[in-house]
C-alpha positions, 0 to 999 in steps of 0.5 A: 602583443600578437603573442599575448592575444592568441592564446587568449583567443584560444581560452575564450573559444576553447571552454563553449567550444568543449562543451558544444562538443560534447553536448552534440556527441551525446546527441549523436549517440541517442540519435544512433541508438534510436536508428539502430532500435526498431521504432526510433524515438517511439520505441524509445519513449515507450520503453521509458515509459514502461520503466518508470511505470515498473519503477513506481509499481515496485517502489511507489504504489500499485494497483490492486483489484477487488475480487472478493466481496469481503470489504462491501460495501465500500468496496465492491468486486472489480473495484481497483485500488491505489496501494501506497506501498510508502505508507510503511516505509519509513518508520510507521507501522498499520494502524487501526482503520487502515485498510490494507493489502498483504501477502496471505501465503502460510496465513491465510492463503497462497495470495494477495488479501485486502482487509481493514486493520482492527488490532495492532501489535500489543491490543486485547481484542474481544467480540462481543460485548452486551451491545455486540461491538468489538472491544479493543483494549476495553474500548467498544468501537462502533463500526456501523459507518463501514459495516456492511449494512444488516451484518454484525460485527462477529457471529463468532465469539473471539478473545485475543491478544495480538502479538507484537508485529502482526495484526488482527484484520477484518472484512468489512462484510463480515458475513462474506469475509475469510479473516482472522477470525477463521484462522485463529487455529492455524499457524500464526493464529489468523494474525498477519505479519506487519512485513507481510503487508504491501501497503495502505489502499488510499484510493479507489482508481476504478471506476471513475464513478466511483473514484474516492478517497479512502480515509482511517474511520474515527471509530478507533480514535478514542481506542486506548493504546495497548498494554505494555506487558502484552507480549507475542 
């Protein structure tokens, strides 16, 4: 009887006795790393922090700050927004009304821009027609809900067919915006590569007076979807 109890014994202390162990090492290792780093835990918590706020802002989303007039009124110089850098991830492309932030360099300029999406691969854009709307795809769009007030859509007349993959973009002052329709003559003709883009601005952060949602105006909604034979 005594032979059969005491390996028995050992089975019953053996497995929660590992396990403690091990649990207690690895509480050991942490606490030595935290006595050799200068600070301890803080120093520790910190730097965790700081990883996880670089993960979320390479992968996730990123703030961005407004630093021209070009989107007013909606947005305004020193404005910062809340770029979802998921937004175009995962299979979905800008659409129209989006208000997005890409990089500029070889189209526009040698930096970040933020403007609002008005033609997407495949759409026949045209300013103006006899009431001076924008027409994409024969469908005049009313932008008088996020039109800087007392601007019209375009003093610049323009006709174009935007290739697949890019984008015609517009700021939303259009008296005070460098867009598309300045670089038309320029390589790429003023439309922006969609790989090009960082990602959708969904809100304004700051400041806190002026925190809001941004939404996709339903100017575009009765748009016509674009021609197929429209090739880039």
């Amino acid at each position: 009887m005594d032979t059969e109890a005491q390996p028995t014994q050992r089975d019953r202390t053996s497995g929660p006795g590992t396990t403690g162990m091990e649990g207690r090492s690895r509480f050991a290792l942490v606490s030595r790393f935290t006595d050799w780093l200068p600070g301890g835990r803080i120093t520790l918590t910190l730097f965790v922090c700081l990883l996880f706020l670089l993960l979320l802002n390479t992968f996730v989303a990123q703030p961005f700050q407004i630093p021209s007039g070009s989107m007013e009124g909606g947005l305004r110089i020193g404005d910062r927004v809340v770029v979802n850098k998921l937004a175009y991830r995962f299979g979905a492309e800008p659409r129209r009304g989006d208000v997005v932030v890409f990089d500029g360099t070889g189209y526009f300029g040698d930096a970040d821009y933020i403007k609002r999406v008005v033609g997407v691969g495949g759409d026949h854009v045209v300013c103006c027609d006899k009431e001076g709307r924008i027409e994409v795809n024969g469908r005049a769009v009313d932008e008088t809900a996020f039109l800087y007030p007392g601007d019209s859509p375009s003093t610049v007349p323009f006709d174009v067919a935007v290739p697949r993959g890019r984008l015609f973009v517009l700021g939303d002052h259009r008296s005070d915006s460098s867009d598309s329709r300045d670089h038309l003559g320029s390589p790429g003709g003023g439309m922006v590569p969609v790989g090009e883009v960082i990602g959708r601005a969904d809100w304004i952060a700051w400041p806190f007076g002026h925190w809001t949602r941004l939404h996709r105006p339903a100017a575009y909604a009765r748009v016509p979807a674009a021609a197929e034979d429209t090739h880039g």
